[in-house]
C-alpha positions as CSV (number, residue, x, y, z in Angstrom):
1,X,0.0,0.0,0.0
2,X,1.4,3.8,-0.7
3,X,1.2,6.5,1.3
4,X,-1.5,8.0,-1.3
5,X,-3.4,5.0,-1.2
6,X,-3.5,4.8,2.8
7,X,-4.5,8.3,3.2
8,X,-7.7,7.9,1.4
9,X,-9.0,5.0,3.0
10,X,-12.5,5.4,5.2
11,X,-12.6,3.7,8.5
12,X,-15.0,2.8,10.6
13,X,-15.0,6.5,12.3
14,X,-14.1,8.7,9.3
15,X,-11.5,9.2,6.8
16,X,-8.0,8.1,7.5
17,X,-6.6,11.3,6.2
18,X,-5.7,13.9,8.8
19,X,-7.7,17.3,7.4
20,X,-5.5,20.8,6.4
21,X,-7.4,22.8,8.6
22,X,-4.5,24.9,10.5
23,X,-3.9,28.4,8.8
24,X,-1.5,30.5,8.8
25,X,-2.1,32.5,11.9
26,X,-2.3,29.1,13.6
27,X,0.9,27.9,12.2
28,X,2.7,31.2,13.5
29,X,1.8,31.4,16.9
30,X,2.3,27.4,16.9
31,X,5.9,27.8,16.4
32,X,6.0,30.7,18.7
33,X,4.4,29.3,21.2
34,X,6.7,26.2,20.9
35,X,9.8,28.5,21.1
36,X,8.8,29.8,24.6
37,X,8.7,26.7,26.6
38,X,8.0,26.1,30.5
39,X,11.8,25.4,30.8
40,X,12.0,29.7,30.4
41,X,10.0,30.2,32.9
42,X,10.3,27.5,35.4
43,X,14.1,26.4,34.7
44,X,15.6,30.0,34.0
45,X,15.6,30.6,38.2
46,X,18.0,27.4,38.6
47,X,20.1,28.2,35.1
48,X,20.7,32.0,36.6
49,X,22.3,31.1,39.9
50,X,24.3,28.3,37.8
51,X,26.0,30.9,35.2
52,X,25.0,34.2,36.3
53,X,24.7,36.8,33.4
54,X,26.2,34.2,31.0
55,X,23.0,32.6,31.2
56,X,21.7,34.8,28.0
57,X,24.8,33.6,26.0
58,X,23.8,29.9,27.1
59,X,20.1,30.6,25.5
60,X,21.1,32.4,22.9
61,X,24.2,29.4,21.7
62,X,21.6,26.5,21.9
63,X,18.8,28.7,20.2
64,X,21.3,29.6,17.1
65,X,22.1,25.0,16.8
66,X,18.4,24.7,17.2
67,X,17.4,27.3,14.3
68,X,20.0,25.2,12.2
69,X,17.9,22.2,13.1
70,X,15.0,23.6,12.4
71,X,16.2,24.5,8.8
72,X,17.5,20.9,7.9
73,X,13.6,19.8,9.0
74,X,12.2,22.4,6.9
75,X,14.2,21.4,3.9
76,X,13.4,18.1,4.1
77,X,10.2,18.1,4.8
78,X,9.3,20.8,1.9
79,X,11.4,18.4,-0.4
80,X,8.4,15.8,-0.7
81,X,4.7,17.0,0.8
82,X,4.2,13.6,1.2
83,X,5.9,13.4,3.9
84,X,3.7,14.2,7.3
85,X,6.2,14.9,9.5
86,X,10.1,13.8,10.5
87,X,9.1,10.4,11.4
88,X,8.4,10.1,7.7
89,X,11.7,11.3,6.1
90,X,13.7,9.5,8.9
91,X,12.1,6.3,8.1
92,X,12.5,6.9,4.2
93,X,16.7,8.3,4.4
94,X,17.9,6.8,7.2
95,X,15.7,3.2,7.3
96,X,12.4,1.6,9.1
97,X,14.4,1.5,12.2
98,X,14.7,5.1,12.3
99,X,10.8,6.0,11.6
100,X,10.2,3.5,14.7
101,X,12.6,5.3,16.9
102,X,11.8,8.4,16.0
103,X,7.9,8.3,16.5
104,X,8.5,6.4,19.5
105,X,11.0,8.8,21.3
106,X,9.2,11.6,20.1
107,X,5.8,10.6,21.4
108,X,7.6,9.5,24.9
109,X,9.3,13.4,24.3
110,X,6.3,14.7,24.8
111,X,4.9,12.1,27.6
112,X,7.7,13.4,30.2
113,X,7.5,16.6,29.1
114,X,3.5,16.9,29.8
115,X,4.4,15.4,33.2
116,X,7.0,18.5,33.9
117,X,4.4,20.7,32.5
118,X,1.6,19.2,34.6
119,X,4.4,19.6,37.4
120,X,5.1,23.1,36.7
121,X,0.9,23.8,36.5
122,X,0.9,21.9,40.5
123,X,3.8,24.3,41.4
124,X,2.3,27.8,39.8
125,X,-1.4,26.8,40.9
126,X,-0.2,26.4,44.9
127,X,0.6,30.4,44.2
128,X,-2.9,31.1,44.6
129,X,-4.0,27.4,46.6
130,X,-1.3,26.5,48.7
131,X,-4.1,24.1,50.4
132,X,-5.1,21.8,47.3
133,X,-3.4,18.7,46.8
134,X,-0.7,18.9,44.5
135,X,-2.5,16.0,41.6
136,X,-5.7,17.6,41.7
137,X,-4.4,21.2,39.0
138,X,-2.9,18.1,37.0
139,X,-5.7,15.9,36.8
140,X,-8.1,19.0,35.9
141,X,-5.2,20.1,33.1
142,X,-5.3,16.9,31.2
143,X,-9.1,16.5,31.8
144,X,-9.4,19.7,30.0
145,X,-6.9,19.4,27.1
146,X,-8.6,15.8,26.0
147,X,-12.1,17.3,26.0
148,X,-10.9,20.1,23.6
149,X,-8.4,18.0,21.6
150,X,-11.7,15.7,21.3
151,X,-13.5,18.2,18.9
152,X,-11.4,19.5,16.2
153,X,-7.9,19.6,14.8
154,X,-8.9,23.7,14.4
155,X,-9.6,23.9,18.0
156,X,-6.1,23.0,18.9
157,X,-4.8,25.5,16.7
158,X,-7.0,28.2,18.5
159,X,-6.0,27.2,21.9
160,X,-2.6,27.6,20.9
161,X,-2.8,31.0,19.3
162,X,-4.0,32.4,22.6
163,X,-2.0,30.5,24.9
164,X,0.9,32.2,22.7
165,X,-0.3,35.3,22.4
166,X,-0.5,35.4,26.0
167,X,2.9,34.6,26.6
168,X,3.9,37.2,23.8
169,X,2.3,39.9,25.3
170,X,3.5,39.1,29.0
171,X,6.7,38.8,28.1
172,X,7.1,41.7,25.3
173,X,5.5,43.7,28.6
174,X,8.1,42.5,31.2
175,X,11.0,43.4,28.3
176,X,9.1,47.1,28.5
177,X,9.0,47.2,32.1
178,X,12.2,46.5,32.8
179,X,14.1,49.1,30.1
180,X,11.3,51.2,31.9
181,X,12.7,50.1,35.6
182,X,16.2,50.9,34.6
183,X,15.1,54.4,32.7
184,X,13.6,55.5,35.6
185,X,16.3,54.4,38.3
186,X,13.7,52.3,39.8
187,X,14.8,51.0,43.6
188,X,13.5,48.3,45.1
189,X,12.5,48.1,48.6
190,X,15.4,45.9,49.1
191,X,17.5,48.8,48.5
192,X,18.5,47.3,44.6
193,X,18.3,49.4,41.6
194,X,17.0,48.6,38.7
195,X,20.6,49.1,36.1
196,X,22.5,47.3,33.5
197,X,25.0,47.0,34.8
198,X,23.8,44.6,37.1
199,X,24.8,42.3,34.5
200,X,28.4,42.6,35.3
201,X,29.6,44.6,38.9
202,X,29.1,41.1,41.1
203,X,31.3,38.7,39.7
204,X,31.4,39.9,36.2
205,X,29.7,38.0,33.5
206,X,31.0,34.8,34.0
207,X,31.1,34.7,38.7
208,X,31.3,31.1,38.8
209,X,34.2,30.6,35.9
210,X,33.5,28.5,33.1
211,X,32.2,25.5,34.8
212,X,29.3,27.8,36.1
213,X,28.8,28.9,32.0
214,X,28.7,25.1,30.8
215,X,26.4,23.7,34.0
216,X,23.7,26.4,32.8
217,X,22.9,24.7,29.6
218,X,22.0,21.3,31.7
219,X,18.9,22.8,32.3
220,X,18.2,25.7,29.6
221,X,18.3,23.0,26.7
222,X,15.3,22.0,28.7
223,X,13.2,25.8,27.0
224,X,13.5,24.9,24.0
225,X,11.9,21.4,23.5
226,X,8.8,21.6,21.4
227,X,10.7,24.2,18.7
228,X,10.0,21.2,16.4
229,X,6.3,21.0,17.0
230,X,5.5,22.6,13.7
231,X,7.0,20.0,11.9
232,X,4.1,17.8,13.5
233,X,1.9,20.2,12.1
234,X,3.2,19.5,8.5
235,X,0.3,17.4,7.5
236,X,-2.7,19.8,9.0
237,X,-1.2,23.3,7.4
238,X,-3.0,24.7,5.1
239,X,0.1,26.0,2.4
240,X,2.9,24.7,3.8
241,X,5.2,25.4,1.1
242,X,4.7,29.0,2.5
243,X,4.0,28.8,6.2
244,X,6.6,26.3,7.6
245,X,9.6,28.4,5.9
246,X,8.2,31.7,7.2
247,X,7.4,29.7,10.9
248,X,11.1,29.0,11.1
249,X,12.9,31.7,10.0
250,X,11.2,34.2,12.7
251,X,12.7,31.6,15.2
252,X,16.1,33.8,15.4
253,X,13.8,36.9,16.5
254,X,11.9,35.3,18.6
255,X,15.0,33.9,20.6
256,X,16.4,37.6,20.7
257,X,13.0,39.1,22.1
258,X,12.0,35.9,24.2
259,X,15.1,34.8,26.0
260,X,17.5,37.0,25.6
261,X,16.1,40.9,26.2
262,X,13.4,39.0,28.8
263,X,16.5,37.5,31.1
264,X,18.6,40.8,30.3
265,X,15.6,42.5,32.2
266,X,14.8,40.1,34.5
267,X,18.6,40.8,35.6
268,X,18.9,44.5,35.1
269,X,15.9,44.7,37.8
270,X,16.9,42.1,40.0
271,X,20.6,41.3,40.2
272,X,21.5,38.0,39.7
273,X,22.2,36.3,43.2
274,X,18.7,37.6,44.7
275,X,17.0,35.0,42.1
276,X,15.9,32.4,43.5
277,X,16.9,28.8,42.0
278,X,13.4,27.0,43.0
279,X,11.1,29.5,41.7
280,X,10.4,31.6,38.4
281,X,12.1,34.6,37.8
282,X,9.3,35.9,36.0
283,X,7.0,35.7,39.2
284,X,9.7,36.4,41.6
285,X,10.9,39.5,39.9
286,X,8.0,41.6,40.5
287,X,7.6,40.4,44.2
288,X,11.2,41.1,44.8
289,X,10.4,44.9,43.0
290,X,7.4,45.5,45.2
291,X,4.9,44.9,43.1
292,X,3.1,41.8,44.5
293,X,-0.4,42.3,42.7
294,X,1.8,41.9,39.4
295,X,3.0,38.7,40.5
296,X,-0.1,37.2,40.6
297,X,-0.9,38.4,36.7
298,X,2.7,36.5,36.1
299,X,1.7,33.4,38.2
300,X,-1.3,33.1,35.3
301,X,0.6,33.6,32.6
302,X,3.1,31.1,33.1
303,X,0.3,28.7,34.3
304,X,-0.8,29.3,31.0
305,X,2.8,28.7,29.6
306,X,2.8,25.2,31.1
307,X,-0.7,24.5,30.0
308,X,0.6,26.0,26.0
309,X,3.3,22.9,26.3
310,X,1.3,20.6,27.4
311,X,-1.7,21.4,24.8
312,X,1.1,20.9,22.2
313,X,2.2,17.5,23.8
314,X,-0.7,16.0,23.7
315,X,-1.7,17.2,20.2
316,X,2.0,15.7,18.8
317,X,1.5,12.4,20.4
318,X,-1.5,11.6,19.0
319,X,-0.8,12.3,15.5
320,X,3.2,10.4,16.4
321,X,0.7,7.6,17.0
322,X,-1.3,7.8,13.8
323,X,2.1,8.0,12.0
324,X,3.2,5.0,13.4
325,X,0.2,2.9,13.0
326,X,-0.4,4.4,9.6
327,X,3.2,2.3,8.6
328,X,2.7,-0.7,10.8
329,X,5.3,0.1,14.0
330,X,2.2,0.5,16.7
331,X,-1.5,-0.8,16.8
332,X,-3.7,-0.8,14.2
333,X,-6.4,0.9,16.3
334,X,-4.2,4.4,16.8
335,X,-5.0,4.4,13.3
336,X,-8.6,5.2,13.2
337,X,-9.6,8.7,13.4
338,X,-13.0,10.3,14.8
339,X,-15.6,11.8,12.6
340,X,-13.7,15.3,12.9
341,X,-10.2,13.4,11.5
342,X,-9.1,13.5,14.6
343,X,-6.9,10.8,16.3
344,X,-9.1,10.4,19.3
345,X,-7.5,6.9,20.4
346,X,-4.0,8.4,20.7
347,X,-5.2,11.4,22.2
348,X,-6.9,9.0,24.9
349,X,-4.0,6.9,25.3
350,X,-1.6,9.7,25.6
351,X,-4.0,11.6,28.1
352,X,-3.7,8.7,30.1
353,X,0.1,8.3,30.2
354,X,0.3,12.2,31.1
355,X,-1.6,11.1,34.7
356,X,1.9,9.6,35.2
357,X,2.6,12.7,36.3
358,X,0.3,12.6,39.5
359,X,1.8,9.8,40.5
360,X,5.4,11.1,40.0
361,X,4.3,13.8,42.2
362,X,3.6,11.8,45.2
363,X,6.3,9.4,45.1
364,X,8.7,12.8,44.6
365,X,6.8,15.4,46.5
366,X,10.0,17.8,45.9
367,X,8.7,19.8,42.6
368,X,11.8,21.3,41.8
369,X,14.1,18.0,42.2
370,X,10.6,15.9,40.3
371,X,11.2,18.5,37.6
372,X,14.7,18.7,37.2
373,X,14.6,15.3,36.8
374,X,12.1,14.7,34.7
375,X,13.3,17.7,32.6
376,X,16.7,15.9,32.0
377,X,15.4,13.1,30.5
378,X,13.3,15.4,28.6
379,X,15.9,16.7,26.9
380,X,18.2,14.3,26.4
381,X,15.2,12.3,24.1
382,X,14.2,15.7,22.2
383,X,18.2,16.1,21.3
384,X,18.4,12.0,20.3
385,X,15.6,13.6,17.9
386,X,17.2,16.4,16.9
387,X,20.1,14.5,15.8
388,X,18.2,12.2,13.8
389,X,16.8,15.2,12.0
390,X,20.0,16.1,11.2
391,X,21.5,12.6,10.4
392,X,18.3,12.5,8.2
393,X,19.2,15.7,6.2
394,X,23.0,14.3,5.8
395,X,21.7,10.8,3.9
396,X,18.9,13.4,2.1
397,X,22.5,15.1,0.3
398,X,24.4,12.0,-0.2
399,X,20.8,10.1,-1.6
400,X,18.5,13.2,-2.9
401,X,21.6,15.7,-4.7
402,X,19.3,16.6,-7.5
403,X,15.9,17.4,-5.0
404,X,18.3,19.6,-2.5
405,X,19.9,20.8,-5.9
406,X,16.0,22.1,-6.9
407,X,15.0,22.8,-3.3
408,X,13.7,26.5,-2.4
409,X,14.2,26.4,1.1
410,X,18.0,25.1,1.4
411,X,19.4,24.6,4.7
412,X,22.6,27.2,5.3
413,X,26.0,25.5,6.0
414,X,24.7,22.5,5.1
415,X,26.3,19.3,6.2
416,X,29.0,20.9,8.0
417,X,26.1,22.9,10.0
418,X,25.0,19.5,10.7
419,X,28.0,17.8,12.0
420,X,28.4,20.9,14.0
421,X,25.3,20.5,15.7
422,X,25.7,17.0,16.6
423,X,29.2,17.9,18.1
424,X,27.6,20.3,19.9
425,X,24.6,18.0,21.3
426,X,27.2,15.4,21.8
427,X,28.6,17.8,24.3
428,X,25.7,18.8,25.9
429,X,25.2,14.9,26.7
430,X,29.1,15.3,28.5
431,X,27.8,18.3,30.5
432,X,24.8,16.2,32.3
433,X,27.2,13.8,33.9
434,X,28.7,16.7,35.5
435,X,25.8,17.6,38.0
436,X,23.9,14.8,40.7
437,X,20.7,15.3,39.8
438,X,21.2,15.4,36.1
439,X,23.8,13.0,35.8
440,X,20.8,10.4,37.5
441,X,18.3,11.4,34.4
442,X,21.4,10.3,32.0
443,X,21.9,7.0,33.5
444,X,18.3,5.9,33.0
445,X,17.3,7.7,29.6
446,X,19.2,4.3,27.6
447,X,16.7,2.1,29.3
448,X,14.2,3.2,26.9
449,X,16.6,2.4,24.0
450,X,17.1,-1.1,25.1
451,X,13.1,-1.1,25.2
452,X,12.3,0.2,21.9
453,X,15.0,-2.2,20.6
454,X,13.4,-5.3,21.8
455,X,10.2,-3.8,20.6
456,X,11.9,-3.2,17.4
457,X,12.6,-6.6,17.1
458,X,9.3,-8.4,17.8
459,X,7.8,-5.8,15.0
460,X,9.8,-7.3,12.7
461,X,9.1,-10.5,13.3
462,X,5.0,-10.2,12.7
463,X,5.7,-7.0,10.4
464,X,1.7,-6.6,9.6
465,X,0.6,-6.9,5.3
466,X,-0.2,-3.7,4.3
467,X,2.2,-1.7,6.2
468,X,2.5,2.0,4.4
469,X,5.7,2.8,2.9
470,X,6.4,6.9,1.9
471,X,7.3,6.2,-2.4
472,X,9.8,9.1,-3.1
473,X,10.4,10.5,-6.6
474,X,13.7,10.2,-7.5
C-alpha cells in the first residue's frame, strides 16, 4: 500500500486522512508558542544562579544550533509533501528503524515533558492554593486538554494562538517594564536598583568561571523542547510550502526578544544572586520589586505557559501515533480517526500516560528536584531527535543531490552545519554527567533504547501486510 493510497482509506470512524485545517495564523503562533517553553520560565531561576549573566549567552548558543535544526527539517520536509512529519523522512533516508525510533521517542518526548508541564501547572497553581493537593491542578489540566483536543484539529490551533499570544504579550511587557525600571532608576525596597550594569559589577559575567557557563545549559536546553512541534503540524497546514519556511525563519527573532532581552531585564531589575533557583524569575521579579499584585498576573501567565506545552504534547503524540500505526510500528487501532479526523485513540492513550505525572508527584513530593529530573530526560530524548533530524538531512544530500539541488528552502552551511550541531549536542550529553541530579536522568534515559529495541525486534518479526511505505520520486 502507498502513502496516497493509505491516506484515502474510510474507516469505521471517518477518513483516514488527517484534514489541512490549521492556517497560517495558527501555524505562527504554533511555532512561537513552541519557542517559549516552560523550561523559560520555570528552569531560567535554577540556570541564573548556575551561570549568572552568562546565562543569555547559554540561551542564545543553543537557540542559534536549534534554528539550524529547524532549517535541515524544513528542507526536508518541503522536499516531498508527502511526507507528514520527520518520522516520515527518517524512516525513508535513514531506514524503518529510524521512523520507529523516531515516533516512539518523540511521542515518549512529549509524555515526560506533559508530566513536567503538569508539574510546573501543581507548582504555579499552589501560588494562589497553597491548600489543594498537589494531583488535583494536573488531573483537571489533562481532563481539559482531551475534552478540547476531542473536537477538532482547528480547536487546537485556536487554543494555541491564545496561549501564545499570551505569553507574547507578557513577556514583550516584562522586556518594557524592565528598560522602563532601569530608565527611571527604579529602587526596590530591598534597597536594589534597577541598572544594566547589574549584569556585570558582582562577579562579572561569567562569577562562577566556566564551569558555572557550561552547568547552565544542563537545564536551559530544557526551554527549547517543542521548537519542532510545527514540523508535526506539517500534514494539517494549510500551504505549507509557504507557512513552515516563514514559521522558522522568525525563530532567530523570537529567541532575541523571548530569551535574551526577557532574562537581560529580569537581571537588570533584580541582580542575579537575589534570584531564586526554586522559583520563576518571572514571578519572583515583581515580588522582589514590590509589586506583588503583578505577581499574581505573572503566576497566570506562566500557568498558562505550562498549559501551551502541554496542549502541544498532547496534540504531537497523537498524531506520532497515527504515523506510526499508519506504517505498521504500533497498533492498528491508533489508526482510526474520529468523525472530525481526529486521532481520538491516541489522544486518549496519551492523556492517560500524562496522569503519570500525578503519580510522580507523590512518590517525589519535591517539585523542583521531580522536575529537574524529569526535565533531563526530557531533553536528552528531544536532542536524540534532533540528531536524527539532522543525520536525516546528511543521507537526504548524499541520496537526494538533484531534489536539495531544486529545493527552495535550502538549509545554510549544510552538512557541515550538521555535523556541528551534533558535536555540539554530543557535548551537551558530556555536560549532564557533571551535575547529581542530572547526571541520574542520564543514566536511565538508555533504558528506553534497550526497550524500543526489543520492541523493534518483535515488529519485525510479525511486520503486519499492508504496512505503508512513503514512495519518493527520485
Amino acid at each position: 500500500m502507498t502513502f496516497k493510497d493509505a491516506a484515502s482509506g474510510q474507516g469505521e470512524q471517518g477518513q483516514h486522512d488527517l484534514q489541512r485545517h490549521l492556517t497560517n495564523r495558527h501555524i505562527q503562533l504554533i511555532a512561537i508558542g513552541g519557542a517559549i517553553g516552560t523550561g523559560l520560565f520555570m528552569g531560567s531561576g535554577k540556570t541564573i544562579s548556575l551561570a549568572g549573566p552568562s546565562i543569555v549567552l547559554v540561551y542564545a548558543i543553543i537557540g542559534a544550533m536549534v534554528f539550524f535544526v529547524m532549517r535541515a527539517m524544513g528542507e526536508l520536509l518541503l522536499s516531498n509533501l508527502r511526507y507528514k512529519s520527520f518520522i516520515d523522512f527518517a524512516s525513508d533516508l535513514l531506514g524503518p528503524w529510524a521512523g520507529f525510533f523516531t515516533g516512539w521517542t518523540y511521542w515518549f518526548c512529549w509524555i515526560v515533558t506533559g508530566i513536567a508541564d503538569v508539574i510546573a501547572i501543581s507548582a504555579y497553581a499552589q501560588f494562589w492554593f497553597p491548600d489543594l493537593p498537589q494531583w488535583a491542578p494536573a488531573l483537571a489540566c489533562v481532563g481539559l486538554l482531551l475534552g478540547l483536543n476531542l473536537l477538532t484539529v482547528r480547536l487546537f490551533g485556536e487554543i494555541e494562538f491564545w496561549f501564545a499570544m499570551i505569553k507574547i504579550v507578557a513577556i514583550v511587557t516584562l522586556v518594557g517594564t524592565g528598560v522602563a525600571m532601569v530608565a527611571g532608576g527604579f529602587v526596590s525596597p530591598a534597597g536594589r536598583a534597577a541598572s544594566l550594569s547589574n549584569l556585570w559589577n558582582d562577579g562579572g559575567l561569567f562569577p562562577h568561571g566556566a564551569m558555572g557557563f557550561f552547568a547552565g545549559f544542563q537545564i536551559a536546553v530544557f526551554a527549547f523542547v517543542g521548537i519542532e512541534l510545527v514540523g508535526t503540524t506539517a500534514a494539517e497546514a494549510q500551504d505549507p510550502e509557504r507557512t513552515l519556511p516563514r514559521a522558522i525563519n522568525s525563530i532567530p527573532v523570537r529567541i532575541i526578544i523571548f530569551y535574551v532581552c526577557a532574562l537581560i531585564a529580569i537581571m537588570a531589575v533584580t541582580p542575579w544572586r537575589d534570584v531564586v533557583p526554586g522559583k520563576s524569575p518571572f514571578v519572583e521579579l515583581f515580588v522582589l520589586a514590590g509589586l506583588p499584585a503583578a505577581a499574581g498576573v505573572i503566576n497566570f501567565v506562566v500557568l498558562t505557559s505550562a498549559a501551551s506545552s502541554a496542549n502541544g504534547g498532547v496534540f504531537s503524540t497523537s498524531r506520532m501515533l497515527y504515523g506510526l500505526a499508519l506504517k505498521g510500528d504500533a497498533p492498528r487501532a491508533f489508526y482510526q480517526l474520529s468523525r472530525a479526523s481526529v486521532p481520538s485513540r491516541g489522544l486518549l492513550f496519551s492523556c492517560g500516560c500524562l496522569l503519570l505525572g500525578a503519580f510522580l508527584m507523590w512518590v517525589v513530593p519535591d517539585l523542583v528536584q521531580a522536575f529537574t529530573l524529569v526535565t533531563t530526560v526530557s531533553a536528552i530524548l528531544f536532542m536524540f531527535v534532533w540528531s536524527l533530524i539532522l543525520l536525516s538531512y546528511i543521507a537526504y544530500r548524499r541520496q537526494r543531490p538533484a531534489l536539495h539541488a531544486a529545493s527552495k528552502y535550502k538549509m545554510p552551511g549544510g552538512v557541515a552545519m550538521c555535523w556541528a550541531c551534533l558535536a555540539f549536542f554530543a557535548g551537551i550529553l558530556v555536560l549532564l554527567s557533571l551535575e547529581t541530579d542530572t547526571r541520574q536522568a542520564l543514566v536511565v534515559t538508555p533504558l528506553w533504547f534497550v526497550l524500543l529495541g526489543v520492541a523493534y525486534r518483535f515488529m519485525l518479526r510479525r511486520q503486519p501486510e499492508g504496512a505503508t511505505v512513503v514512495s519518493v520520486p527520485s
